[in-house]
VOGU-3710 file (C-alpha; in Angstrom, 3 decimals, decimal comma):
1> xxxxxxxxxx> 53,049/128,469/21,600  55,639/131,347/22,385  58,668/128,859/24,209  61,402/130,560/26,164  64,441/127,700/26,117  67,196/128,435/27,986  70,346/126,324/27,228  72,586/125,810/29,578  75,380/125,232/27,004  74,363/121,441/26,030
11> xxxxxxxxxx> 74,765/119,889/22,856  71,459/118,599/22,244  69,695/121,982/22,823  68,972/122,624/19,229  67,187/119,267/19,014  64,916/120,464/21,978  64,525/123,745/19,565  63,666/121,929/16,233  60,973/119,071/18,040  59,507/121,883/20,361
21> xxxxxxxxxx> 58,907/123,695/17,471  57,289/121,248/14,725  55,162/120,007/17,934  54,790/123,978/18,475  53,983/125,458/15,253  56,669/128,083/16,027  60,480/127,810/16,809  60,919/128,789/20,649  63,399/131,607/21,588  67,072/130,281/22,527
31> xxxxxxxxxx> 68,927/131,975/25,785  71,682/130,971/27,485  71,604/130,496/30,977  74,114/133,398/31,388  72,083/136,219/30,048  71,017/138,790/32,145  67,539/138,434/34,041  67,029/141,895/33,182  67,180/141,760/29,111  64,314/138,659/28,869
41> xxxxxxxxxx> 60,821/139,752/28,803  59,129/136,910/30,510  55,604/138,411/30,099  56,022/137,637/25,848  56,479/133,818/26,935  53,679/130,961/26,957  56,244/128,103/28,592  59,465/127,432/29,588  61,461/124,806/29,018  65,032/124,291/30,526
51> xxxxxxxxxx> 67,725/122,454/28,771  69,750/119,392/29,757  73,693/120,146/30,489  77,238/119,664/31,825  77,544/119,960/35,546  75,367/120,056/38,738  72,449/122,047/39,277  73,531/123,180/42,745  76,487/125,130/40,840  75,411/128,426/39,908
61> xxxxxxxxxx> 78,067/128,085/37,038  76,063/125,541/35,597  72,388/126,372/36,259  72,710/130,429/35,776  68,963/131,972/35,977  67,109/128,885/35,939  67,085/128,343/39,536  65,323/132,084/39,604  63,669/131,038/36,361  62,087/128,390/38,112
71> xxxxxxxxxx> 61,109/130,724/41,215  60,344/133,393/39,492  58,991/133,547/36,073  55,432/132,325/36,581  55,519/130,193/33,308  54,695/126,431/32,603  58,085/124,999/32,852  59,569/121,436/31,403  62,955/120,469/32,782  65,177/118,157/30,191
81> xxxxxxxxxx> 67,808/115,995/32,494  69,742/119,111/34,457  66,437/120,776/33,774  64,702/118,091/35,824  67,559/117,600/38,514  67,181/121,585/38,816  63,222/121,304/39,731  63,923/118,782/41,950  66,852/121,010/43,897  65,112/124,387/44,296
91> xxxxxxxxxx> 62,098/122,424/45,831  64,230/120,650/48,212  64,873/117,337/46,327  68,314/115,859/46,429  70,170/115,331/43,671  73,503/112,491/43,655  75,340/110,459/41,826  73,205/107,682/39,881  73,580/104,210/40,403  75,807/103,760/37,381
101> xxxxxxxxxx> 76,563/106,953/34,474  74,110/106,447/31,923  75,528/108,066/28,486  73,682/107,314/25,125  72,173/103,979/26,853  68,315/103,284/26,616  65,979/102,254/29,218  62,874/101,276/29,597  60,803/103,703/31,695  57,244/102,741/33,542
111> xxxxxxxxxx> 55,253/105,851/34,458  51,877/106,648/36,235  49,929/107,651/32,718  49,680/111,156/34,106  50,425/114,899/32,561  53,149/114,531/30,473  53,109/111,220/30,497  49,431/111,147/29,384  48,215/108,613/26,327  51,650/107,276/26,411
121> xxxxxxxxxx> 52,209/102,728/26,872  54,285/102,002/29,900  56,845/101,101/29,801  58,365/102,610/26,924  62,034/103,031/25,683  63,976/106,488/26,302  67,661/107,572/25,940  69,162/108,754/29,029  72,719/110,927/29,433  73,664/111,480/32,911
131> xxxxxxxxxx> 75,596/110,804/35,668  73,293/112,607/38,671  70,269/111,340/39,697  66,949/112,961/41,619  66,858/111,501/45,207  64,846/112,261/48,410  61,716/114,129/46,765  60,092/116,606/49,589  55,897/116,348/49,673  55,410/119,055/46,997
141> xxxxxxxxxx> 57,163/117,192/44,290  55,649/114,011/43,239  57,538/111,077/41,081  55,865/109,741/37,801  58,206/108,027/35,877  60,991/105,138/36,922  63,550/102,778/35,581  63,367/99,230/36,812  65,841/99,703/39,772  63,885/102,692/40,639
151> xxxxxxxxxx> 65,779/105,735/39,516  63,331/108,644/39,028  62,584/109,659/35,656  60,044/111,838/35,843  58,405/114,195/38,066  55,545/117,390/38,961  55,155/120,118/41,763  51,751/119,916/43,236  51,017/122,970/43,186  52,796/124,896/40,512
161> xxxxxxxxxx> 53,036/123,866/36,461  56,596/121,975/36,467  57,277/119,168/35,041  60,960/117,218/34,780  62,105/114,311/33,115  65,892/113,263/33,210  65,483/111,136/29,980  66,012/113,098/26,364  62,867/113,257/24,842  64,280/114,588/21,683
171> xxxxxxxxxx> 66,998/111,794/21,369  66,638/110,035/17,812  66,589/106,834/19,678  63,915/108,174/22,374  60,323/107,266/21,546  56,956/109,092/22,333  59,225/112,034/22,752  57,305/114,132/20,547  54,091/113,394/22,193  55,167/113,789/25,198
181> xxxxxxxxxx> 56,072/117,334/24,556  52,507/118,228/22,836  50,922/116,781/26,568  53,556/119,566/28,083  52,082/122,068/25,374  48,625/121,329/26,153  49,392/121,425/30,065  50,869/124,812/29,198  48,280/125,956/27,501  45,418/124,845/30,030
191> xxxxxxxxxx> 47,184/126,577/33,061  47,497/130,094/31,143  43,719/129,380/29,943  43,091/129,217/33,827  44,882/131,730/34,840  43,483/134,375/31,764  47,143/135,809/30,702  46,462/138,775/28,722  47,566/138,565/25,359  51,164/139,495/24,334
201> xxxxxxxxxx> 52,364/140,353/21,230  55,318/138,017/19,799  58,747/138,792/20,918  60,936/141,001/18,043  62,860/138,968/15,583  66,355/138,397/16,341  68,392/141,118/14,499  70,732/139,823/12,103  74,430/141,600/11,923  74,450/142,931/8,304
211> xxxxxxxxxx> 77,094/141,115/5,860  80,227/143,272/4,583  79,226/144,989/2,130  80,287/142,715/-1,056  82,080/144,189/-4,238  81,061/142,263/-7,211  83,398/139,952/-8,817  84,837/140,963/-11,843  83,621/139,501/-15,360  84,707/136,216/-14,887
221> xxxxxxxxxx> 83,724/132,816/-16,533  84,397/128,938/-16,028  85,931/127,170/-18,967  85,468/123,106/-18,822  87,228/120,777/-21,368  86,345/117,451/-21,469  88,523/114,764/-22,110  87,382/111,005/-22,967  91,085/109,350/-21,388  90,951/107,731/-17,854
231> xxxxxxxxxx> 94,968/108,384/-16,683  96,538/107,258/-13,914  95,691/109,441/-10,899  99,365/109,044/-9,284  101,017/109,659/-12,855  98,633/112,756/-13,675  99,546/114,251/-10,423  103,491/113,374/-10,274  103,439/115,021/-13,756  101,642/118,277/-13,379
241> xxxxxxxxxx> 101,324/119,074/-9,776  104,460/117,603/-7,836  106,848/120,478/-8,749  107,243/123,130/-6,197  103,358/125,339/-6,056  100,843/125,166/-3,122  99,378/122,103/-4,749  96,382/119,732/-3,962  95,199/116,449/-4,891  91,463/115,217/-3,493
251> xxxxxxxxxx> 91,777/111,194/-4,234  88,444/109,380/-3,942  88,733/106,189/-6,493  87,585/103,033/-6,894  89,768/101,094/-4,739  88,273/102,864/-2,046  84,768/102,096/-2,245  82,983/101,311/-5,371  80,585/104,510/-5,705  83,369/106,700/-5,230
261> xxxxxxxxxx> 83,794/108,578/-8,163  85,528/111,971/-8,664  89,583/112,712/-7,468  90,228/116,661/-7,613  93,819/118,016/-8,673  95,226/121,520/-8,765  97,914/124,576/-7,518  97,771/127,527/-7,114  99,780/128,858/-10,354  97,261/130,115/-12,362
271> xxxxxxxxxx> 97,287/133,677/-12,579  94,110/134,371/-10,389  94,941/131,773/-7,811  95,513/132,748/-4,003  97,411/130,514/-1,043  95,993/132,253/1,849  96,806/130,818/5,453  95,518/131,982/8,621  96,079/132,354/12,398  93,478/132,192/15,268
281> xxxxxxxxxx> 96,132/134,111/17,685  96,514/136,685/15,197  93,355/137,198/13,784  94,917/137,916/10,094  93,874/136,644/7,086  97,021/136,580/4,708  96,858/136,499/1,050  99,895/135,221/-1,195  98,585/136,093/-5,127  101,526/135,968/-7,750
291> xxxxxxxxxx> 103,809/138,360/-6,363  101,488/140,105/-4,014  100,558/139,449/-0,274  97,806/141,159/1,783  96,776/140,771/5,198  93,273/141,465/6,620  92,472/141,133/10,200  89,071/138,898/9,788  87,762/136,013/11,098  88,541/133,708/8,912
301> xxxxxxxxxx> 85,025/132,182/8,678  83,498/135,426/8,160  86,262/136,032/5,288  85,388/132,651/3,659  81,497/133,409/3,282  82,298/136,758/2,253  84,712/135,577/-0,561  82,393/132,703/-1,525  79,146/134,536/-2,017  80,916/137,620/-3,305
311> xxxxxxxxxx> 83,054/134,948/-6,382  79,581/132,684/-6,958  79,073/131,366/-10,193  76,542/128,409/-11,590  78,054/124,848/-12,267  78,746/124,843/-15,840  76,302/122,989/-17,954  77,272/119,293/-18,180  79,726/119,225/-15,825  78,781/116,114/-13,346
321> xxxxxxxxxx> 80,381/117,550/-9,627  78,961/120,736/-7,803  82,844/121,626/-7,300  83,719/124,541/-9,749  86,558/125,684/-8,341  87,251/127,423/-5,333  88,480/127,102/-2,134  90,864/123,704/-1,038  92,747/122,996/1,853  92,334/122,593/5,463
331> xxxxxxxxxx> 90,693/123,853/8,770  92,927/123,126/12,083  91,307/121,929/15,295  92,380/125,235/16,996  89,883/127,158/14,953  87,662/126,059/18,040  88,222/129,318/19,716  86,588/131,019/16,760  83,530/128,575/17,102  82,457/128,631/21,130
341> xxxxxxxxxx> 86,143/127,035/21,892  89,031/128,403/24,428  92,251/129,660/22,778  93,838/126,922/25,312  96,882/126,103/22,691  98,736/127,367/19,659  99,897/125,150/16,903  102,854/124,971/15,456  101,418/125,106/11,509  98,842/127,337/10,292
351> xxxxxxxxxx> 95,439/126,890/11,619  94,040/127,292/8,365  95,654/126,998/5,217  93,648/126,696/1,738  94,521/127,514/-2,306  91,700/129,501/-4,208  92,267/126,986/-6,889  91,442/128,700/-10,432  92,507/125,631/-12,469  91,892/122,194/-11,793
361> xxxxxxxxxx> 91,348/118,853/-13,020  88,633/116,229/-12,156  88,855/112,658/-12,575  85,237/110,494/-12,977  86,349/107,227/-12,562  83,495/105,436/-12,899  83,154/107,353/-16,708  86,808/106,988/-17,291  86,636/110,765/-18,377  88,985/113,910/-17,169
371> xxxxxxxxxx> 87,540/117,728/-17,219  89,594/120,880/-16,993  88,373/123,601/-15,070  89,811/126,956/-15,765  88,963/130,518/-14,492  89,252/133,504/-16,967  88,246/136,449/-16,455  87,296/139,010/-19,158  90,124/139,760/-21,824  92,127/136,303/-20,963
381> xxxxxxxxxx> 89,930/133,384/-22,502  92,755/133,158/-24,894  95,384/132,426/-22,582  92,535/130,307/-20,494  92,060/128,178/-24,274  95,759/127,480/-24,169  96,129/126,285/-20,422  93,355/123,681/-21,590  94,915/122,738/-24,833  98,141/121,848/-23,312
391> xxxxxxxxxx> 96,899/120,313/-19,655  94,930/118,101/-22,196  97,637/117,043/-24,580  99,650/116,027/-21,514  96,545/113,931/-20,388  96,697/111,924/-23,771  100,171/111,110/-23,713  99,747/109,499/-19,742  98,960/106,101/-19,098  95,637/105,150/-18,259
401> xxxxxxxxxx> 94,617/104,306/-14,836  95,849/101,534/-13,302  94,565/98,991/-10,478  96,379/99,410/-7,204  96,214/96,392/-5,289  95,848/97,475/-1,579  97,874/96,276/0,920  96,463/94,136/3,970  97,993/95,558/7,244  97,983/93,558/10,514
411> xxxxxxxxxx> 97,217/95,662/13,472  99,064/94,493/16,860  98,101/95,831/19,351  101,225/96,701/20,942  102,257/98,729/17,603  102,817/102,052/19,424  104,450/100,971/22,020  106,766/98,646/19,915  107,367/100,781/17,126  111,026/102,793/16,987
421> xxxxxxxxxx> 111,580/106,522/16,231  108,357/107,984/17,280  107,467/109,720/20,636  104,246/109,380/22,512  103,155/113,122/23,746  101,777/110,443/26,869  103,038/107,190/26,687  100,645/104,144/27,897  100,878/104,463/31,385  100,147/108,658/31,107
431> xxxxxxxxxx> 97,514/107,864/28,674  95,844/105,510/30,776  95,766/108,115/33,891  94,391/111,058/31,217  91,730/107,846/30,437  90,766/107,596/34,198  90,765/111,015/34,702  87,917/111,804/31,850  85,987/108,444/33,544  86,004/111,053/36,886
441> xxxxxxxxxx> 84,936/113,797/35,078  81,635/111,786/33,449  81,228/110,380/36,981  80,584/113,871/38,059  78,110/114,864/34,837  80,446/117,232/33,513  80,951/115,335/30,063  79,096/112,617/28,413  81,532/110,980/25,995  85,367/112,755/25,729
451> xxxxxxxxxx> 87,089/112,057/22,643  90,206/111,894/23,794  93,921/112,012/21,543  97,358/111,041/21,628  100,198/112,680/19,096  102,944/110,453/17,937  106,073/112,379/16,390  108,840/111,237/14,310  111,931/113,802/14,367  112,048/113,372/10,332
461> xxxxxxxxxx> 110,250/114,762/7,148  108,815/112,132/5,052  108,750/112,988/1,672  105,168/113,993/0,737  104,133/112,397/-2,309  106,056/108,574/-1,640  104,745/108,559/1,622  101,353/109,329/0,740  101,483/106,762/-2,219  102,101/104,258/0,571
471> xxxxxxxxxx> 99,983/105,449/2,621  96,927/105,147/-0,129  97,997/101,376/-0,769  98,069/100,303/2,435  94,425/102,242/3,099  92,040/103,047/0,091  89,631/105,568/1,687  86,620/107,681/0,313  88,592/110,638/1,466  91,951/110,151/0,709
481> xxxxxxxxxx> 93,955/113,679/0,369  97,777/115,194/-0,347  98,081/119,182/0,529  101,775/119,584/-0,611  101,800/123,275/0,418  105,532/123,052/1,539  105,343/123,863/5,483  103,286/122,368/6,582  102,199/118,842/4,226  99,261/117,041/5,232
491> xxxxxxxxxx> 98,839/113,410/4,059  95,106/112,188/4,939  93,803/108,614/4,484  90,842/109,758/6,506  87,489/107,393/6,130  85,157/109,987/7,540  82,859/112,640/6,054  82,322/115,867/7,974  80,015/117,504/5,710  78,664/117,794/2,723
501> xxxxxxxxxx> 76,522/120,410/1,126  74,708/120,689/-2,197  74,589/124,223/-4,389  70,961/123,342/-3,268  71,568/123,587/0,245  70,775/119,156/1,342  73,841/118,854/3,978  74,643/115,564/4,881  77,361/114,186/7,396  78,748/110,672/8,310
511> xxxxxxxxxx> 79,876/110,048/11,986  82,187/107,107/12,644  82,220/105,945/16,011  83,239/102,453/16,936  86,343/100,455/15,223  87,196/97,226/15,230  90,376/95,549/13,832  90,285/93,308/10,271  90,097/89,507/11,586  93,188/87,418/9,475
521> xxxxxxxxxx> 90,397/84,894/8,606  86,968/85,633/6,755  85,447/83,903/10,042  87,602/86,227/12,434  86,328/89,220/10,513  82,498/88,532/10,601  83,048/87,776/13,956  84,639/91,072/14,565  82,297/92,740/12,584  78,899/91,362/14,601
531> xxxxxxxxxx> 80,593/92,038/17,677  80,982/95,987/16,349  77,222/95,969/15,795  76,433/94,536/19,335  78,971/96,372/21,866  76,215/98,551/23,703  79,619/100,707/24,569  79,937/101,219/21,040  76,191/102,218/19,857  76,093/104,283/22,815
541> xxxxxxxxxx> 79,131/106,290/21,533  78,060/106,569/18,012  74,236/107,546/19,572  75,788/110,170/21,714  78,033/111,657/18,227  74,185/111,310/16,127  72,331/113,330/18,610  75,327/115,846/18,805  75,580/116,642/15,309  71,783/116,482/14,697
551> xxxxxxxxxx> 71,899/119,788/17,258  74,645/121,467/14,884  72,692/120,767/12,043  69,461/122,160/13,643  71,380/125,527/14,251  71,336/126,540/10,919  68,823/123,658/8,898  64,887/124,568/8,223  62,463/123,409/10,750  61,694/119,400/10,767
561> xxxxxxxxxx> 64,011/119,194/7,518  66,867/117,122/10,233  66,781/113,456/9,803  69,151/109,961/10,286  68,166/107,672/7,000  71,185/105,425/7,966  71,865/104,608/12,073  74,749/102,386/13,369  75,746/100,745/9,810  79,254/99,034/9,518
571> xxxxxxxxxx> 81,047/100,128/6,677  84,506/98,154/6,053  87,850/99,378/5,153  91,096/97,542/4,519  92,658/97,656/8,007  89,357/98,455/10,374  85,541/97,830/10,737  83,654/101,322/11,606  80,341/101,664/13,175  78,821/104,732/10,506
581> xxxxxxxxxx> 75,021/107,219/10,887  74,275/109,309/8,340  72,116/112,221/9,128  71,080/114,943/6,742  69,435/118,322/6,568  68,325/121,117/4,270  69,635/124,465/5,152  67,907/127,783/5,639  67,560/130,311/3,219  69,769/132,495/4,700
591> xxxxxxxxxx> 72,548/129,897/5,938  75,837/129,360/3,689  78,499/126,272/3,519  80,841/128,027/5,438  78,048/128,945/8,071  77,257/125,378/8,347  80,929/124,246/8,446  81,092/127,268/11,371  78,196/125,762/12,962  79,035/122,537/13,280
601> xxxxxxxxxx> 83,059/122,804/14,113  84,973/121,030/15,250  83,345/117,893/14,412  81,616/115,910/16,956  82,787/112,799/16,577  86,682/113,960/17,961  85,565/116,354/20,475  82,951/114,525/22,134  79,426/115,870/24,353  78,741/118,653/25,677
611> xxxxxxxxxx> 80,994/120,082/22,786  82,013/123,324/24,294  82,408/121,570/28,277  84,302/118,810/26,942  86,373/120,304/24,579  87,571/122,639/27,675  88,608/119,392/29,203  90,685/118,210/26,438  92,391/121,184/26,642  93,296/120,706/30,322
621> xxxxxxxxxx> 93,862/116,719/29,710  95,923/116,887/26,196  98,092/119,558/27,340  99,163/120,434/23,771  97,917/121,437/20,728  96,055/119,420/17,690  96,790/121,320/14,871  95,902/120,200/11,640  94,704/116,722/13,491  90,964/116,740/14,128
631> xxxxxxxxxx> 90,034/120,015/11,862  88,427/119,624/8,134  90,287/118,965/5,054  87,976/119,319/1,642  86,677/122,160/-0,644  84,189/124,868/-0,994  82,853/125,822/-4,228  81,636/129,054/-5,854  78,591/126,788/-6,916  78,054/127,034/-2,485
641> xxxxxxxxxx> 78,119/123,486/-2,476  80,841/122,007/0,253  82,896/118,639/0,620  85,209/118,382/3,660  86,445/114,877/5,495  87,331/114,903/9,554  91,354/114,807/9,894  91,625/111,693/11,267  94,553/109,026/10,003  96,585/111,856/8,653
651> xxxxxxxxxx> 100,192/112,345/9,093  101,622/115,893/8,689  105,182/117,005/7,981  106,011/120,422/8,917  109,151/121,660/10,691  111,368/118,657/9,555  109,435/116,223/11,219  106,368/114,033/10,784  103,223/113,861/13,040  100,015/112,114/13,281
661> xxxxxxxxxx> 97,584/111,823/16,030  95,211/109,111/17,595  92,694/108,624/19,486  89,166/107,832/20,749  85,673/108,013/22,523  85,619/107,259/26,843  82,580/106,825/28,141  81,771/105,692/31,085  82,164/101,914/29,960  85,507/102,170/28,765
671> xxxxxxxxxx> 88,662/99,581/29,366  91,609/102,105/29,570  93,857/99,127/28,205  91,194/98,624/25,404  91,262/102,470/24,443  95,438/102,634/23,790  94,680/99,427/21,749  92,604/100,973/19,803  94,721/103,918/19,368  97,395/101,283/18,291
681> xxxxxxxxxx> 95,058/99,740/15,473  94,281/103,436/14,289  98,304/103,803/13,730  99,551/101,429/11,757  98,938/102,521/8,535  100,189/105,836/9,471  103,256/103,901/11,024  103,827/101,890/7,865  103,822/104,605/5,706  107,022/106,390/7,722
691> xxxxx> 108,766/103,452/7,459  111,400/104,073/4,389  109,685/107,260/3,073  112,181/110,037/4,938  113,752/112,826/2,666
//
C-alpha cells in the first residue's frame, strides 16, 4: 500500500510510520502539513492517513492542507486524534473541550464491530492524548466507537472512505492497534478496487544530501595496555588528570549499581587531542589543538558525523568497551534550534563543548583491571610506548580502590525554599503560576505533558573536583561525570541514560519519569515505592516520554526493529525512587550515532510532548536559558558506538558561580504544590554538595 502521512508536527508520527508500514509491507511517505499542495502528487497515493497533533483543527496553523486534504484528494483517509477531530470539523461536526484532558491515560472503548473496528472484542483498551473532543456529529458522519461516559472515539462519513479515531492506535500501551490499521488497509484497498484507479508507479525515493566529501585519516593506530591493578578511581584521577588540561572523568562504579562496570578518564594533552567548543548563535565550530585554533562555520552535528566516520577505527582486539577513544563532553539544551527547536535563548557557557580524547584510561571494576588507550599515528608509536609505560607505573604505585560508603540524604520538602545563598530564577509562588499556566495550555490541546524547570544559582564557584567528590557520596549514579574544562565545569550525578549505541548499530535508551523520595524506614520506603508504581499520574507521564522517544527512534531505526523489553520498572537510588522504560532499536544502514543523538535531541523526558510545540512553550514560560542543564553529557567513539546520560542533577560552575537546575513533568493531573516538592527532593544532593566546597 502506497500511504501518504501527513504530520502535523506530533511526536508520535513516526510510530504511525513504522506500524503503518510493517502492517503495509512498505514505509508510507512523511509530509508535513505545511508543504505546498502543489509539490505532492496525490495520484501516486493508495491512502491517507492524517496524524494526531498540538492544537485545534479549526486553526489553519495547526491543520495546514489536511482540511483540503480531506476535501480534496480523493484517497481513503484515517484520521489519528487531530486527524479524527479534523474529519469531524470539515463535515460539520463540533469539536470542544473533553470532559476531562486525557494524556497517556487508557480507556476502555466499546464500538459497533464495524470497518475499522471489524474482528476486533468490545470493549477493548486504547491510549488516548487529548484535550478536544468530537461533539454534535451532522447526518453524514456516523459514531462507532465510545468511552463509557460517551465521548466519541471513533467515527465514518457515509458516503466517502474516512475513517477517525481520537485514540492512538500505535501507542505501546494501545491494543488491536495494529489490526485495526490492516481493516483501514483493506477498506482502502476495496474502495480503489471499486473505483478501478489506474495503476501508478511508486513515488521517487527521497534524495539524500550527499556527505562532505571525507579526507582519510592519516595512518593512525590504537595502542591498549593492560594493567591487572584495580586503583582508586578518585586517587587515579586527582593524580593524573586534576592539573590544569580540558580533562574528563566518566565514573560508573560499583557503588552505583552493581552491573556497572567501566569509569573513563582522560585530557586533552596528548599531542593529537582537540578541545573544540561550539555556539548555536554563531554557527562556528572552534578547534583548540596544541598551539593551534581553527574555526569552521558547521553545524556542529553535521561536523561530529563527519569527524567520526572520517577518524573510524575497529575496537582493538580484547579490549571489553566499544569506547576507543574519541569524542567526550557535553551537548547543551540550546542545541534545540539545530534539531526542529527556536533559537528562543542564549546561554551563558558553550552550547557544546567536547575533548577529542587521544589518551585515556578505563577502569573495569568488576575485573579489577585498568587499560590505556593511546592514539599514535605513523612515526610516533615510540613516544605512544612511553606515554603507556609511565601512565602504568603511576597506576602501580596508587592505592587500590576503595569502598565509598554513600551518604543517606533526607529530602524536606521545603529545601529550596529554606536553603541560604541560592536564587530561584521563579521562586514558589512564580513557579506555581508558570505550573498553572502549562495546565491552560494542555486544557487547550496544545501540549500533552510540559516538562517544566527551575534554575537555582549560587553567586560562588565551587571547586570542581571536592564538590563533585561530595556530590558522588551523597549520590552513587550509573552516570556519574566531572568535565573540568575550566569555564565552564560540569559536575553530573545524573541517573538517566539518553542513549546508547553499539559499533553494531542496537540503540537503547532509559526514560525516567516519576520520583519519589527515600522513606527513613524500610516500611516508609516500600510504601513509597508501591505508591510510585500505582500513581496513574505517574505511568501516564512515563507512557507519554515511551511513546515519544519510540517516534525518535523510528526516525532513523529499521522497520519493526523498535521495541520496550522493560515498561514502568522502579529502579532505586540513594536519595529517590524512579519510575524507568527501556526501549531499544537497531539503526539503519545508513544512520550514524551522531544522527541518532540528532534525531532524538533534546531528550524527551525534559522537554515533554509534542516535542517541538512544547518546547516553544518552555521557551515562553522559562524565560531564560538551560544551558548545559537538560542537554547530553557522554562519549562517541571512532568504533560508532555512543554513550551519553540526560543532564539532569548536575551543577555547573562557570562565570564564578555555581548553577543547577530542576524540574519536572505537568500534566493535566498535577498538584502545583506537589511539583515544587518534587523539585525540592531533586535538589538536595546538589544543595549538599555546595555546602563547604567554594574556592
Amino acid at each position: 500500500m502506497r500511504t501518504l502521512l501527513i504530520d502535523n508536527y506530533d511526536s508520535f508520527t513516526y510510530n504511525l510510520y513504522q506500524l503503518l508500514g510493517e502492517v503495509g509491507g512498505r514505509p508510507p511517505t512523511v509530509v508535513t502539513n505545511d508543504t505546498p499542495w502543489s509539490t505532492i502528487d496525490w495520484s501516486a497515493y493508495d491512502n491517507l492517513v492524517i496524524s494526531p497533533g498540538p492544537g485545534n483543527p479549526l486553526r489553519d496553523a495547526d491543520f495546514g492542507i489536511c482540511r483540503r486534504a480531506i476535501l480534496e484528494s480523493g484517497l481513503p483517509t484515517l484520521g489519528v486524534c487531530l486527524g479524527h477531530q479534523g474529519i469531524a470539523a470539515v463535515f460539520g461536526g463540533q469539536v470542544g473541550y473533553a470532559p476531562e484532558p486525557m494524556h497517556g491515560r487508557t480507556s476502555l472503548v466499546r464500538h459497533d464491530g464495524t470497518d475499522i473496528f471489524a474482528g476486533l472484542p468490545s470493549p477493548f483498551r486504547v491510549v488516548r492524548y487529548h484535550s478536544l473532543a468530537v461533539r454534535d456529529l451532522l447526518p453524514e458522519l456516523v459514531a462507532t466507537a465510545w468511552t463509557d461516559d460517551g465521548v466519541v472515539m471513533g467515527l465514518r462519513h457515509r458516503q466517502r472512505p474516512a475513517w477517525g479515531v481520537q485514540f492512538h492506535p500505535e501507542s505501546i500501551c494501545t491494543e488491536h492497534g495494529r489490526q485495526l490499521l490492516a481493516n483501514f488497509y483493506d477498506l482502502a484497498r476495496g474502495h480503489n478496487h471499486a473505483s478501478v484507479l489506474p495503476a501508478v508507479s511508486a513515488p521517487p525515493a527521497a534524495s539524500v544530501e550527499p556527505r562532505a566529501e571525507q579526507v582519510p585519516a592519516a595512518a593512525t593506530e590504537i595502542l591498549v595496555r593492560r594493567v591487572d591493578v584495580a586503583p582508586d578511581p578518585l586517587t587515579v584521577y586527582r593524580t593524573l588528570f586534576d592539573h590544569g588540561h580540558h580533562a574528563f572523568w566518566l565514573d560508573s562504579g560499583p557503588e552505583a549499581r552493581p552491573d556497572a562496570r567501566f569509569s573513563f578518564m582522560g585530557d586533552d594533552s596528548g599531542p593529537l587531542a582537540e578541545y573544540i567548543e561550539y555556539r548555536v548563535n554563531t554557527g562556528i565550530v572552534t578547534i583548540r589543538a596544541d598551539t593551534q585554533t581553527t574555526e569552521i562555520r558547521r553545524p556542529l552535528f553535521a561536523y561530529l558525523d563527519e569527524q567520526v566516520r572520517a577518524r573510524q577505527l575497529p575496537v582493538p582486539d580484547g579490549l571489553p568497551f566499544e569506547f576507543n577513544l574519541g569524542y567526550v563532553g557535553y551537548l547543551g539544551y540550546e542545541l534545540k534550534a539545530e534539531t526542529g527547536g527556536r533559537a528562543a535563548h542564549q546561554a551563558d557557557v558553550p552550547d557544546a563543548a567536547l575533548v577529542f580524547a587521544d589518551r585515556m584510561l578505563a577502569l573495569d571494576h568488576q575485573a579489577g583491571h585498568a587499560y590505556l588507550l593511546c592514539l599514535t599515528s605513523a612515526g610516533e608509536r615510540t613516544a605512544a610506548e612511553e606515554w603507556l609505560s609511565r601512565t602504568e607505573e603511576v597506576l602501580r604505585s596508587l592505592p587500590i580502590m576503595r569502598k565509598h560508603a554513600a551518604e543517606r540524604m533526607p529530602a524536606p520538602a521545603d529545601a529550596l525554599i529554606d536553603h541560604r545563598g541560592v536564587q530561584l530564577r521563579h521562586n514558589n509562588e512564580q513557579y506555581q503560576k508558570l505550573i498553572a499556566e502549562c495546565q491552560d495550555k494542555i486544557r487547550q490541546g496544545e501540549s500533552y505533558e510540559i516538562c517544566l524547570t527551575n534554575s537555582v544559582t549560587a553567586d560562588r564557584a565551587v571547586a570542581p573536583l571536592p564538590a563533585y567528590q561530595r556530590l558522588r557520596a551523597i549520590s552513587p549514579v550509573p552516570y556519574g561525570a566531572l568535565l573540568n574544562f575550566g569555564d565552564p565545569a560540569v559536575l553530573s550525578a545524573s541517573p538517566e541514560r539518553f542513549l546508547s549505541i553499539t559499533a553494531a548499530g542496537v540503540v537503547e535508551t532509559k526514560p525516567i519519569k516519576g520520583t519519589r523520595a527515600r522513606g527513613v524506614t524500610p516500611a516508609e520506603d516500600e510504601r513509597l515505592r508501591a505508591n510510585l508504581l500505582k500513581s496513574e499520574k505517574d505511568l501516564a507521564e512515563n507512557l507519554m516520554i515511551v511513546d515519544l522517544l519510540r517516534n525518535d527512534l523510528n526516525r532513523v531505526c529499521e522497520l519493526g526493529s523498535v521495541h520496550v523489553p522493560l515498561l514502568f520498572d522502579v529502579e532505586t537510588f540513594p536519595a529517590a525512587h524512579q519510575l524507568v522504560s527501556t526501549i531499544r532499536g537497531r539503526l539503519r544502514a545508513e544512520e550514524s550515532a551522531v544522527s541518532c543523538v540528532q534525531a532524538s535531541f533534546p531528550g524527551g523526558s525534559i522537554t515533554g510532548a509534542p516535542k517541538i510545540r512544547t518546547m516553544e512553550i518552555i521557551d515562553d514560560l522559562e524565560s531564560g536559558p538551560r544551558g548545559v542543564y537538560c542537554g547530553a553529557l557522554g562519549w562517541f567513539g571512532l568504533s560508532g558506538a555512543a554513550d551519553l546520560s540526560i543532564v539532569i542533577r548536575t551543577m555547573v560552575v562557570a562565570g564564578g558561580r555555581t548553577s543547577f537546575g530542576v524540574g519536572g513533568a505537568i500534566v493535566a493531573l498535577s498538584d502545583a504544590e506537589d511539583e515544587f516538592a518534587e523539585t525540592s527532593v531533586k535538589s538536595i544532593t546538589m544543595l549538599a554538595a555546595l555546602e563547604d566546597n567554594h574556592g
